[in-house]
C-alpha positions in Angstrom: -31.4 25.4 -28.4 -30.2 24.4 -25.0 -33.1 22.8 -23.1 -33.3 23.1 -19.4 -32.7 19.7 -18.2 -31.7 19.5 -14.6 -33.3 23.0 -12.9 -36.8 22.4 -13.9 -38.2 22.7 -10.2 -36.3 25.7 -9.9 -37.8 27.4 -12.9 -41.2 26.5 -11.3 -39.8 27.7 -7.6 -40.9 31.7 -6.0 -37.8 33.0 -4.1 -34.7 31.5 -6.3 -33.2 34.6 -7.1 -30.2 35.5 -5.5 -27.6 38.5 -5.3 -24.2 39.8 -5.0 -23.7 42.9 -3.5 -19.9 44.5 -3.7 -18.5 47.8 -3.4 -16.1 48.7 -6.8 -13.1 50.9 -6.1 -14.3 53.3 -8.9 -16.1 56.5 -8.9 -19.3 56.1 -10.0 -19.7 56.4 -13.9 -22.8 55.6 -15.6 -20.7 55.2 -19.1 -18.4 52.6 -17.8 -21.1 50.6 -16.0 -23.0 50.4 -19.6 -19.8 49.1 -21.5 -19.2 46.8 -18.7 -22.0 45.4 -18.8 -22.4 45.1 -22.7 -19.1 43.7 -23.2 -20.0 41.2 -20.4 -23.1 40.5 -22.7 -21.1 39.9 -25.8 -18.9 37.2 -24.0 -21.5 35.2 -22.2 -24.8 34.0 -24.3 -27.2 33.4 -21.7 -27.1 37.1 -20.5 -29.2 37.9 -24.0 -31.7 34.8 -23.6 -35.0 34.5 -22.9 -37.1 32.0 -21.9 -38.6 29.4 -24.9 -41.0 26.9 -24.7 -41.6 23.6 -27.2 -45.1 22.6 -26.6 -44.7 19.9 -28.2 -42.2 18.4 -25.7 -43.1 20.6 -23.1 -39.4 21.5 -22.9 -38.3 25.1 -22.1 -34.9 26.1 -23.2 -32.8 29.0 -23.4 -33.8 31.3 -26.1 -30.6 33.8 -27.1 -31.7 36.8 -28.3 -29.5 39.3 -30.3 -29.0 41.9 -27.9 -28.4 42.3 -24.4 -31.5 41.3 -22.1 -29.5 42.2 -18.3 -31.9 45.2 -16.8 -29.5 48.0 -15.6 -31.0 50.6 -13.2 -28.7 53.4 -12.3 -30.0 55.3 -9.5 -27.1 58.5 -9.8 -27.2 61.2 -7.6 -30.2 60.9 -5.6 -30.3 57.2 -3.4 -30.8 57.8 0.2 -27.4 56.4 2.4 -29.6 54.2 4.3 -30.7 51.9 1.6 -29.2 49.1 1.5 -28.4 46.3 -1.1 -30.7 43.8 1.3 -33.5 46.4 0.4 -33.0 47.0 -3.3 -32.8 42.7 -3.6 -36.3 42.6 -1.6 -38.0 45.3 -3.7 -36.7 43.3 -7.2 -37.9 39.9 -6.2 -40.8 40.8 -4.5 -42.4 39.3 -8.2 -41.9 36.7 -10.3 -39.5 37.3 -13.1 -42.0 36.7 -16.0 -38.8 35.0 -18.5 -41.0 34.9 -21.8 -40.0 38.9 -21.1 -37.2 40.2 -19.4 -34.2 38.8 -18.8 -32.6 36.6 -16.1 -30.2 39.2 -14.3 -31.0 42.6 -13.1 -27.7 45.1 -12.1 -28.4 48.4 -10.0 -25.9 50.4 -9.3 -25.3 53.8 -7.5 -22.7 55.9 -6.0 -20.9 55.1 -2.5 -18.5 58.0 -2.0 -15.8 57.6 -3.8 -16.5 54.1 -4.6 -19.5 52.3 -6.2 -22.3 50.5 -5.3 -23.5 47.2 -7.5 -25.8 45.0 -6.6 -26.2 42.1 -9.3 -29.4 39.8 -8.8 -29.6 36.3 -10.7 -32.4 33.9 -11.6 -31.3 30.9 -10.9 -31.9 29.5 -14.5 -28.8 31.8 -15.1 -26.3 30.4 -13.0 -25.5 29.5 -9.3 -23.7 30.8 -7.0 -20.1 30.0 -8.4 -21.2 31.1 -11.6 -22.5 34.8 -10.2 -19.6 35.1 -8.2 -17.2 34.7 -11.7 -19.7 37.1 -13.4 -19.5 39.5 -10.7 -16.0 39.7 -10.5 -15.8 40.3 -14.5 -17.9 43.3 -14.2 -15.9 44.8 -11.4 -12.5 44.1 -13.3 -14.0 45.1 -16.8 -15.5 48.3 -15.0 -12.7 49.1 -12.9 -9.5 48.3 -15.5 -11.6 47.8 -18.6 -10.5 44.0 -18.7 -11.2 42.5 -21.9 -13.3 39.5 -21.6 -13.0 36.3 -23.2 -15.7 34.6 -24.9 -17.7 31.8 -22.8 -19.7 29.6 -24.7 -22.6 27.8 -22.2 -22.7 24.4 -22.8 -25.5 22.6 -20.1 -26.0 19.7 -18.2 -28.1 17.8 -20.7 -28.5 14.0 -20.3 -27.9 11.4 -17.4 -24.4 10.6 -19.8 -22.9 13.7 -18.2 -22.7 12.3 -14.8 -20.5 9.7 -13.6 -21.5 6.2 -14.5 -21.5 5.3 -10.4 -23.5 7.9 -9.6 -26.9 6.3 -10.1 -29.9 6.5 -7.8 -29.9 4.0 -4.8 -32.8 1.2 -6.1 -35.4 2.6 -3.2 -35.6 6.0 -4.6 -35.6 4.6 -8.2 -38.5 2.9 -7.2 -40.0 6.0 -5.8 -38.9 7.6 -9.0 -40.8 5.3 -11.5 -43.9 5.2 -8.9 -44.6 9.2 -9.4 -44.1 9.0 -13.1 -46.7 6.5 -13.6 -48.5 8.3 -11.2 -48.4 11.5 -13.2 -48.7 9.6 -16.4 -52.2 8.6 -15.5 -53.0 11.9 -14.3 -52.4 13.3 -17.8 -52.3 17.4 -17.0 -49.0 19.7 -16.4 -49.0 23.3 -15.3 -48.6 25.9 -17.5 -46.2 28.7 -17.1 -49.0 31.3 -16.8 -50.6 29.1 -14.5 -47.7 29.1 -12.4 -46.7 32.8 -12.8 -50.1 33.7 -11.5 -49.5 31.3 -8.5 -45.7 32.8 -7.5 -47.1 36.6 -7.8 -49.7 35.4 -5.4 -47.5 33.5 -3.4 -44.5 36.4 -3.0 -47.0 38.5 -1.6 -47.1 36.8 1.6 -43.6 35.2 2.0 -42.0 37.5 3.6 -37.9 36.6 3.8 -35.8 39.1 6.1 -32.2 39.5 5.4 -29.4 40.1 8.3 -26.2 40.6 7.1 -22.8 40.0 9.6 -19.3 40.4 9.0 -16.4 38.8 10.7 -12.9 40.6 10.5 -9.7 39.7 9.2 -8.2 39.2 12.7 -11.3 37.5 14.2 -11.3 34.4 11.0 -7.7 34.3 11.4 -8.1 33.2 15.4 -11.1 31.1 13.5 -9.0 29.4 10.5 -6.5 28.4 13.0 -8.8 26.8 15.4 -10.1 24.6 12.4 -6.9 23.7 10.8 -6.0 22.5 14.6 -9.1 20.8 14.9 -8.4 19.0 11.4 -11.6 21.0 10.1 -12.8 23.3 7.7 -14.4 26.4 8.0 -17.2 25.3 5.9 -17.9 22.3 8.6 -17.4 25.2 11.4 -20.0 27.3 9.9 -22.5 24.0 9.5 -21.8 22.9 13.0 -22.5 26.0 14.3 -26.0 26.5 12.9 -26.9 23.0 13.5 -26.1 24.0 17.6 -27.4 27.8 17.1 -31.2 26.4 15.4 -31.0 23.3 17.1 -30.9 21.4 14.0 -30.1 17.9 13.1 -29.6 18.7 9.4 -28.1 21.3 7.0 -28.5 21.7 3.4 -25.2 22.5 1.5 -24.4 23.4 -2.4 -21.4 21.4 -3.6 -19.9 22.8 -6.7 -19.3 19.9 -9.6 -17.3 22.6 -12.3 -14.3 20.1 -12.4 -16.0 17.1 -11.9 -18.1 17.7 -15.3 -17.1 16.9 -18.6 -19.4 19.1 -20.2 -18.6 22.7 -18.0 -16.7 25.2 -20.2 -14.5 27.7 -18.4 -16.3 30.7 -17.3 -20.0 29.3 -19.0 -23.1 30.2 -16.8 -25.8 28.0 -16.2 -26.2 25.7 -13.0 -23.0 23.5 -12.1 -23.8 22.8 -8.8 -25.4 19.5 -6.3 -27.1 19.5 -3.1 -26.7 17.7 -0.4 -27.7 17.2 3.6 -25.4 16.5 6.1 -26.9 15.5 9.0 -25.8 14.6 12.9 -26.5 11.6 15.1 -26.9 12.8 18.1 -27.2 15.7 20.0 -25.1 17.2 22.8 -22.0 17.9 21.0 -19.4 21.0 21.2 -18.8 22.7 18.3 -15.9 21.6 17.2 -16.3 18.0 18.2 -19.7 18.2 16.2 -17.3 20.0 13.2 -15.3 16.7 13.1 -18.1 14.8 13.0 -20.0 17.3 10.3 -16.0 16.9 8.2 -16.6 12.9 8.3 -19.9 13.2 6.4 -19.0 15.3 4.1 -16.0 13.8 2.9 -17.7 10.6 2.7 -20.6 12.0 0.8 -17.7 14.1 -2.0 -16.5 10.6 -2.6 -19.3 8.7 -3.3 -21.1 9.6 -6.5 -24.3 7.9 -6.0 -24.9 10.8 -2.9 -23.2 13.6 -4.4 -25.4 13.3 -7.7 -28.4 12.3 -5.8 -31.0 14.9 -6.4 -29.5 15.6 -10.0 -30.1 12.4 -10.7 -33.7 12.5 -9.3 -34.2 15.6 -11.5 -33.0 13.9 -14.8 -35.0 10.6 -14.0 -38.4 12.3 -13.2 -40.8 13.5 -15.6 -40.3 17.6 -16.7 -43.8 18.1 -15.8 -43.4 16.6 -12.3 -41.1 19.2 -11.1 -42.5 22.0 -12.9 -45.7 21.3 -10.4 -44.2 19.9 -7.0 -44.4 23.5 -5.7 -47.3 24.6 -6.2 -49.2 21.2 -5.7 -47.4 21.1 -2.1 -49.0 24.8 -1.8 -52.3 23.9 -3.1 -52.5 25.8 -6.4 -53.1 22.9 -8.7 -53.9 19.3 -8.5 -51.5 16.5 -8.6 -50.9 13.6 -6.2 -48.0 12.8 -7.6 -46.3 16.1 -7.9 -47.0 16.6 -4.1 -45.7 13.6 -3.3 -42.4 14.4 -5.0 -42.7 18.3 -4.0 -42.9 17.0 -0.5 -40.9 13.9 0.3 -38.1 14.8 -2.0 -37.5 19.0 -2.2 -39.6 19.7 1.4 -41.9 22.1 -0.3 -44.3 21.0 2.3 -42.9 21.3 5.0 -40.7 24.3 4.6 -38.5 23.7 7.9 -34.8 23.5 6.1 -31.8 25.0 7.0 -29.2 25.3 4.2 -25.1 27.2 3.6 -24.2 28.0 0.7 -20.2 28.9 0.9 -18.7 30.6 -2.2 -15.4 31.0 -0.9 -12.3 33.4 -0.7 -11.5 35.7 -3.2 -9.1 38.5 -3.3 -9.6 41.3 -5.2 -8.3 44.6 -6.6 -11.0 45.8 -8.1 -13.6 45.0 -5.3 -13.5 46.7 -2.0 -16.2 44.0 -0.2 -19.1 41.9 -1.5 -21.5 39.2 -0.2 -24.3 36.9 -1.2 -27.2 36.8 -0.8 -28.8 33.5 -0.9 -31.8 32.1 -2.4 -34.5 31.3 -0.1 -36.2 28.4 -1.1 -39.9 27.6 -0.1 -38.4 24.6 1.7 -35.8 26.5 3.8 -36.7 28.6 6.9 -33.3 30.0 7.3 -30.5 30.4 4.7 -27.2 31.2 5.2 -24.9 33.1 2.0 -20.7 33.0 2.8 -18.2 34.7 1.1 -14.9 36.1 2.6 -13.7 39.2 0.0 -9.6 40.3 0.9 -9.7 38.8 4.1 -13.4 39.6 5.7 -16.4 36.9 6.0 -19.5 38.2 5.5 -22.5 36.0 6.3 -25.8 37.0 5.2 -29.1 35.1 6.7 -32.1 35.0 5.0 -34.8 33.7 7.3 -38.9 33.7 7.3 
C-alpha cells in the first residue's frame, strides 16, 4: 500500500486533471491502440489502481488492482473534423472522477487523416506533468514501433526523510503550521470523500474554464531562443515575464520538477515529483527582457535554496491529512472548518482564486509524434493557466483561463 502523502489537497481539488493532446504518425488502428495501452498497463502499476481508504488513519492510498483501469474511448470513423482535443478534455472533466471507481487516466483516440489523434487525460493523483509527458511518449513509441516497455515500479514521496535535511519550513510558517492543526484538532470532524464528491460535481457545474491554444513556429522561437541566450535568459523566464506584463501581474506560479533531486524517484515511476513555487517582481514598469533578467535572478535563487523550493511540500507533509482534504471546500463554503479555510486561503489561494501560473514541460523531439501540447490544470486558485511544450521544433502554448 502506498499512501498518498504529499497531494492530499489535490485529491480534494475540482479541475486537477490535465491532458496531452498529440498527433501519432500512424494510421489509425483500434488493435494497436489496445496493446499499447495494455502493455503500458503491465509496466506501470498505478495505471491499474484505484483509490483506497484506511478509516482508521483516514489515509487513502493507491489501491492496484489486477487489471488495467485506463478508460479507452475510440471514436473510429465517425468524429466530426471540428472537434477538438480542448473539447473532448472539457466534456471528460466536466465531473469529478469518482476514484473508489474508475481509474485515474482516460485515452480517446480517433483518426486524423493519415495520422492519429490521442488525447490522454490525467488525474493528478497519477502523475504530473513530467510524468504524463514520459507516459505519453511511451504510448506513441509503443503504438507507433511497438517499443517494448520496461517495467516501472512507483515508489512515492512518503515521509519529511525524503526531502533534503535544509529544506525545512521557515519558523513563521511553522508556527502557522502547528496553529491550524491545533485548530483542527479541537474541531474534531474531516470531510468525507462522498461529501466532497457531491461538493466538486456541484461545483464543476459552474466553473466554467475556456481553453485557447497558440503555436509559435520553428523560425519564430529560433529569433526567440536567441534573443534569450543574448539576454542571459531563459525561455521559461521569457514566457513568465511576459504574462506578468500581458495580465499585469506581480506574481506567477511555476511547477519545478524535483525527479533528480529525490532519492526515492524511480526511472519512469508515475506519481507526483514535482514543487511549486511564485516568483514574483518588485516593481513595475519594466521591458520584457529587463523584467526576464530580473524573473532569471529569482528563480535561480529560489532552485538553490531548499527551504523555498520544498516550501509547500513541506507545508503539505507537516499539516494534518484532514486539513487539506477540506481547505477547498471550506474556502467555498461547503463544510465548516476555520481552520481549513484559513489554510485553504492564506496558503493554496482557494479563496481568492486570482493566480496566474506556467507550467513548462520542455522540448522533446520525436519520431513517433507529429505535435502535442498540454493542457494544464486549472486550479480553483488560478484565473489563468498557462501549459508549454515545444514538440520537433514548435511551441505550443495552451491558456486555460475563467
Amino acid at each position: 500500500m502506498q499512501r498518498i502523502f504529499t497531494e492530499r489537497a489535490h485529491l480534494m481539488c475540482p479541475n486537477m486533471c490535465f491532458g496531452i493532446a498529440m498527433t501519432v504518425n500512424r494510421p489509425y488502428d483500434e488493435a494497436a491502440i489496445k496493446d499499447a495501452v495494455m502493455r503500458l498497463s503491465a509496466a506501470h502499476p498505478f495505471l491499474n489502481a484505484l483509490l483506497g481508504y484506511d478509516e482508521a488513519g483516514n489515509d487513502y492510498y493507491y489501491r492496484v488492482t489486477d487489471k488495467c483501469r485506463a478508460e479507452l474511448c475510440l471514436k473510429g470513423q465517425g468524429v466530426d473534423e471540428k472537434v477538438t482535443p480542448e473539447v473532448v478534455f472539457s466534456q471528460l472533466t466536466g465531473r469529478d472522477w469518482n476514484l473508489f471507481e474508475e481509474g485515474m487516466l482516460k485515452i480517446v483516440a480517433w483518426p486524423l487523416g493519415q495520422n492519429t489523434q490521442l488525447l490522454l487525460v490525467f488525474h493528478h493523483l497519477l502523475a504530473d506533468g513530467r510524468g504524463a509527458l514520459g507516459l505519453a511518449e511511451e504510448v506513441a513509441e509503443c503504438y507507433c514501433f511497438g517499443k517494448e516497455l520496461k517495467a516501472a515500479p512507483e515508489k512515492l514521496i512518503s515521509s519529511v526523510e525524503d526531502f533534503p535535511p535544509d529544506s525545512r519550513m521557515p519558523l513563521i510558517s511553522r508556527m502557522l503550521v502547528d496553529r491550524a492543526n491545533k485548530n483542527w484538532a479541537k474541531e474534531r470532524h474531516h470531510v468525507t470523500y462522498e461529501e466532497y464528491h457531491a461538493f466538486a460535481n456541484e461545483f464543476l457545474k459552474g466553473d466554467k474554464v475556456r481553453h485557447l491554444v497558440s503555436r509559435t513556429g520553428a523560425e519564430e522561437l529560433g529569433e526567440i531562443r536567441k534573443k534569450c541566450h543574448e539576454e542571459k535568459v531563459t525561455i521559461n523566464d521569457y514566457l513568465i515575464a511576459k504574462m506578468m506584463l500581458e495580465e499585469n501581474t506581480r506574481k506567477v506560479i511555476i511547477a519545478g520538477d524535483l525527479r533528480s533531486r529525490l532519492g526515492c524517484y524511480n526511472e519512469g515511476a508515475l506519481g507526483n515529483y514535482s514543487t511549486a513555487f511564485s516568483v514574483e517582481r518588485k516593481k513595475a514598469g519594466s521591458d520584457l527582457y529587463t523584467l526576464a533578467r530580473a524573473v532569471h535572478e529569482k528563480v535561480v535563487k529560489i532552485l538553490s535554496s531548499p527551504a523555498d523550493l520544498y516550501l509547500v511540500l513541506q507545508c503539505y507533509a507537516n499539516l494534518y491529512p484532514g486539513i487539506l482534504d477540506a481547505a477547498l471546500i471550506s474556502c467555498k463554503g461547503g463544510f465548516d472548518s476555520k481552520a481549513a479555510k484559513f489554510i485553504g486561503s492564506m496558503f493554496f489561494g482557494f479563496e481568492a482564486g486570482g493566480g496566474y501560473s506556467i507550467t513548462n514541460l520542455g522540448k522533446i523531439e520525436s519520431e513517433s509524434i507529429a505535435n502535442a501540447y498540454f493542457i494544464p490544470p486549472a486550479s480553483p486558485a488560478i484565473r489563468k493557466t498557462q501549459g508549454i511544450l515545444t514538440v520537433n521544433g514548435v511551441m505550443t502554448v495552451c491558456t486555460s483561463e475563467r
